[in-house]
C-alpha positions in Angstrom: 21.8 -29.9 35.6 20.9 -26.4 34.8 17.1 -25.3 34.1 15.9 -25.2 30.2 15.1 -21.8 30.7 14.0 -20.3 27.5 13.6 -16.5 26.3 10.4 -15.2 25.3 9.9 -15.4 22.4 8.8 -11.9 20.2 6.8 -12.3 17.0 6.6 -8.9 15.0 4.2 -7.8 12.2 3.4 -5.2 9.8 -0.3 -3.7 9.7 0.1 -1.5 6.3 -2.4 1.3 5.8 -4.7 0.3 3.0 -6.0 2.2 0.5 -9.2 2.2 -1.9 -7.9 3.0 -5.4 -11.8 3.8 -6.4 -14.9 2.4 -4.4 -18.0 2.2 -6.1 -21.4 1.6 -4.0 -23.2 -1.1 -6.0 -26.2 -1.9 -3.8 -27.1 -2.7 -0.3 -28.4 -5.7 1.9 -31.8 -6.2 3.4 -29.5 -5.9 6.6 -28.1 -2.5 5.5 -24.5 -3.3 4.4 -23.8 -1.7 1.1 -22.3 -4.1 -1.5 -19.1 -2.9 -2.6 -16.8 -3.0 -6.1 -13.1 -1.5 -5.7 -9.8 -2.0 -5.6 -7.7 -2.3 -2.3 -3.9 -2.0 -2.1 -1.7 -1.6 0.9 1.3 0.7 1.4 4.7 0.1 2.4 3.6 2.3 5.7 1.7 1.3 8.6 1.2 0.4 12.1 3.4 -1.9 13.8 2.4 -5.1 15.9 4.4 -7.3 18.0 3.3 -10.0 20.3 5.1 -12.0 23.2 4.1 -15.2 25.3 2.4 -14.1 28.8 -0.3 -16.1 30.9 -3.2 -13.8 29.4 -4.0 -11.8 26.6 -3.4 -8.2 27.4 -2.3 -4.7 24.9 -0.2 -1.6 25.3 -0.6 0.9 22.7 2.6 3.8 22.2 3.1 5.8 18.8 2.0 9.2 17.6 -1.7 8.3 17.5 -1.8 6.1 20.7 -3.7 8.2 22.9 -7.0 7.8 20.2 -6.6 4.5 20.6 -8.3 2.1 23.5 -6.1 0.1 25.4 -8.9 -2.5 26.9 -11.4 -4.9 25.7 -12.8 -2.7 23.5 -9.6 -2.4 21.0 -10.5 -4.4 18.0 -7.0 -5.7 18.1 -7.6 -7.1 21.1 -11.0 -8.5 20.4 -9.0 -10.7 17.5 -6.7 -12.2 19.9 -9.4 -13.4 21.9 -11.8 -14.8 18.8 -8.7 -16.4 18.3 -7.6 -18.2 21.3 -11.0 -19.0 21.6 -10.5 -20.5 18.4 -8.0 -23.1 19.2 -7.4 -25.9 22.4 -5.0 -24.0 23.8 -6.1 -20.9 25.8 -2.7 -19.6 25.5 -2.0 -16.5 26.1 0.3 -13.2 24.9 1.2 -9.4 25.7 0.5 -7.1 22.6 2.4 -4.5 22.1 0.7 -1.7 19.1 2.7 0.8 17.8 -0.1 3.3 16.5 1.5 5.5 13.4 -1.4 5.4 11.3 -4.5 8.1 12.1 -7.9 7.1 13.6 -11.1 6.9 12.0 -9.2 7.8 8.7 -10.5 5.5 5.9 -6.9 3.7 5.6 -8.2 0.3 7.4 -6.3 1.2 10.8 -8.1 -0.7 13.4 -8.7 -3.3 10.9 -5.0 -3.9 9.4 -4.0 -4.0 13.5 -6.9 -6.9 13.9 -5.4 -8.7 10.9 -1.5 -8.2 12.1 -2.2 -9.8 15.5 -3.9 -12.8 14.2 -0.8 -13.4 11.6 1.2 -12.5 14.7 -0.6 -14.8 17.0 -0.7 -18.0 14.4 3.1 -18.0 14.3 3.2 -17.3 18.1 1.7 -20.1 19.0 2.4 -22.2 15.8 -0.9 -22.6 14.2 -0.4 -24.4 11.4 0.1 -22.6 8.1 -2.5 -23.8 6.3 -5.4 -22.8 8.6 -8.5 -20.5 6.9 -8.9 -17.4 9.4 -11.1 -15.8 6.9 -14.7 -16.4 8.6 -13.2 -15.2 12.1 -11.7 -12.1 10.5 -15.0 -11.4 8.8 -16.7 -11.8 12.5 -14.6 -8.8 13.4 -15.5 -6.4 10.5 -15.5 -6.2 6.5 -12.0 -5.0 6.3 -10.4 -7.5 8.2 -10.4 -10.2 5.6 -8.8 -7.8 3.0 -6.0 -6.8 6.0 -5.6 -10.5 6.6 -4.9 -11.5 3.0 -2.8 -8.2 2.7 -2.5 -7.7 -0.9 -3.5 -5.8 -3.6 -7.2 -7.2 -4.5 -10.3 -6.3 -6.1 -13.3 -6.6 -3.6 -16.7 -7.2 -3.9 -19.5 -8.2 -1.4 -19.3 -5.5 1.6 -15.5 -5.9 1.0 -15.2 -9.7 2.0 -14.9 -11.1 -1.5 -11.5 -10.6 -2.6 -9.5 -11.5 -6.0 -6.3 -10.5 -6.0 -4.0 -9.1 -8.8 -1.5 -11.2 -10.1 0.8 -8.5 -10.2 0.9 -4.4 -9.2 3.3 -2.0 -9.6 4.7 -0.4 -6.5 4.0 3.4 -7.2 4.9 6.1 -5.3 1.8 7.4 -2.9 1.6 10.6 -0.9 -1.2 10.3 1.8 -2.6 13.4 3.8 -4.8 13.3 6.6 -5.9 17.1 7.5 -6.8 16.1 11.0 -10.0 15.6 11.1 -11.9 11.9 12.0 -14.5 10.4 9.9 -16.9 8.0 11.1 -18.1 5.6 8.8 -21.4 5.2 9.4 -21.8 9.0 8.8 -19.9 9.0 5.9 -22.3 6.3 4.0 -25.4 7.5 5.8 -24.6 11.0 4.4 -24.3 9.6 0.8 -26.4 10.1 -2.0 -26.9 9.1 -5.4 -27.5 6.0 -7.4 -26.3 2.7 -7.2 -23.4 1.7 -10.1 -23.0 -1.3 -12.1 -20.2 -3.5 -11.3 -17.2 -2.8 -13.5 -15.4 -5.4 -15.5 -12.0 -6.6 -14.5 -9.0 -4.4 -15.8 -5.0 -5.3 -15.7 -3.0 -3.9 -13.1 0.8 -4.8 -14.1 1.8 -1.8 -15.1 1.7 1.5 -13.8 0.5 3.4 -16.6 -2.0 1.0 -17.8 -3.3 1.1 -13.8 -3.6 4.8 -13.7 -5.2 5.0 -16.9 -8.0 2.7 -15.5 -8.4 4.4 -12.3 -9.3 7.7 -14.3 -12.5 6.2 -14.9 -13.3 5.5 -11.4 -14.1 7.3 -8.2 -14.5 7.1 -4.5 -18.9 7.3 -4.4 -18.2 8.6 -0.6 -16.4 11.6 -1.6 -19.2 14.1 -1.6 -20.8 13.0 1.7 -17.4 13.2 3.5 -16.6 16.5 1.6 -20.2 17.7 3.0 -19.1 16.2 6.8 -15.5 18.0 6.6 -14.9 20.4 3.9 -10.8 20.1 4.8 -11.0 17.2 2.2 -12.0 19.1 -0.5 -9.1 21.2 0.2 -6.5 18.4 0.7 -7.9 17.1 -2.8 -7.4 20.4 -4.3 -3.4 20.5 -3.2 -2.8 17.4 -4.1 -4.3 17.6 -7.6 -1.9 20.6 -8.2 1.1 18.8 -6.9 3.5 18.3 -9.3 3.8 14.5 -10.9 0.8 13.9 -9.2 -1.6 11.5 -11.7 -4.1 10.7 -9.6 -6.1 12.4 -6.2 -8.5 10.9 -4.4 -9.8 10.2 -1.4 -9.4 6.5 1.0 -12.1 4.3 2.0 -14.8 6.7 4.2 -12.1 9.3 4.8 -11.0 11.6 5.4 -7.2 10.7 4.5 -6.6 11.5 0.5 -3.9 10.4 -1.2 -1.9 11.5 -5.1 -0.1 8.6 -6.7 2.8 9.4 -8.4 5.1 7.5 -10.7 8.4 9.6 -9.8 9.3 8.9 -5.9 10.8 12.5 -5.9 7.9 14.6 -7.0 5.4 12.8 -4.0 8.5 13.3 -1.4 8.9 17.1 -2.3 5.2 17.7 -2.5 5.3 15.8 1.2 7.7 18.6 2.4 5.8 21.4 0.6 2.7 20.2 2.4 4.3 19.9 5.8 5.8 23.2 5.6 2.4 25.2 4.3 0.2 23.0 6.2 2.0 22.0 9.6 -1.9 20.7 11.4 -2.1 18.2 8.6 -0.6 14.5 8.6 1.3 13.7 5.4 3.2 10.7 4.6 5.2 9.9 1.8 5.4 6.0 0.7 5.1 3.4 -1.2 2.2 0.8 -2.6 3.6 -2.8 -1.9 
């Protein structure tokens, strides 16, 4: 009788760029994290992860942004696959393969949405069981990594590991911009300055007028410092403002990617091209919140 010889297996995820809709700073720990009150969502664009059975745990990076990107120990992505099998009785083992489309050190939760994609990756790879909490390892690997790994619209709180997420959220059109420039964050919040801000009360976020209407009374409190660190925001923030359609500018997490929400798809894909065609160093991309 033949051999059961079985095909690898490939398990695929997204990792969706997130955005901060506003992010106020609302305090800080006696260990120096500052406490956080936003609003997260994630876009319909992002990296892409996919991961295959192999005796170890091991990562090859492609895509436009691959060569910022670490392919060794040090790769966040990496690190979560080994918190995990360290996790469970197994010690198996898997080849990850991470498509990079999504700029470095660009406050759109990069390293941290690929950290959460191969631990939803890996789980089904090796048939965790459905029901198993990964929120205190993802937390071990950073403050975003809980919001990637729950992967939906949420308001946060906390340094950004207490999540609530919205019932419902309209997928608007979003135009991100990147002008090329990385951001640390670290420097970014170091550079900051100002008071801290109350905690703002919940608001609805089922429609998209009633959501942008809300957001007009936030902000993103690390705008000035990154505007300080690299002025090119400040210009990306002033193009997008005059775009056409565009309701809302302003700028992700610790920067320096911006982005203009739209409610009409067609004004934030033109404004893409008129950007890409007056601006050909920047990174634009035209997409969706999901």
């Amino acid at each position: 009788m033949a051999a059961d010889v079985r095909r690898p297996r490939t398990v695929r995820e997204a990792a969706p760029a997130k955005v901060n809709l506003f992010l106020h700073l609302v305090g800080r720990r006696p260990d120096g994290y500052h406490l956080l009150d936003g609003l997260v969502a994630f876009t319909a664009f992002g990296d892409r992860v996919e991961v295959t059975p192999a005796d170890d745990l091991s990562i090859a990076v492609d895509g436009p942004f691959a060569a910022q990107v670490p392919a060794d120990g040090s790769n966040l992505a990496l690190k979560a696959a080994v918190a995990l099998r360290d996790l469970g009785p197994s010690g198996e083992g898997a080849h990850i393969r991470l498509e990079k489309r999504v700029p470095v050190a660009a406050g759109l939760g990069g390293g941290s949405g690929d950290a959460a994609a191969v631990l939803r990756a890996l789980t089904r790879l090796w048939r965790w069981p459905r029901d198993h909490d990964l929120h205190d390892l993802a937390a071990s690997l950073g403050a975003d990594v809980p919001m990637c790994l729950a992967g939906m619209p949420a308001r946060i709180a906390g340094i950004g590991d207490r999540l609530s997420p919205c019932a419902s959220f309209p997928s608007l059109p979003i135009l991100l911009v990147n002008p090329g420039v990385p951001l640390g964050t670290p420097e970014v919040f170091r550079a900051r300055k100002g008071d801290w801000r109350p905690a703002l009360p919940a608001f609805a976020t089922d429609d998209a007028d009633g959501l942008l209407a809300a957001l007009a009374d936030t902000r993103n409190d690390l705008t000035d410092s990154a505007r300080v660190l690299a002025p090119s925001v400040g210009t990306v923030l002033e193009r997008l403002t005059a775009a056409p359609g565009c309701r809302l500018a302003r700028m992700s997490g610790s920067g320096a990617t911006c982005f203009g929400l739209f409610p009409d798809a067609g004004d934030a894909t033109r404004a893409a091209r008129r950007l890409r065609r007056e601006q050909p160093g920047w990174w634009v991309a035209a997409t969706r919140l999901r």
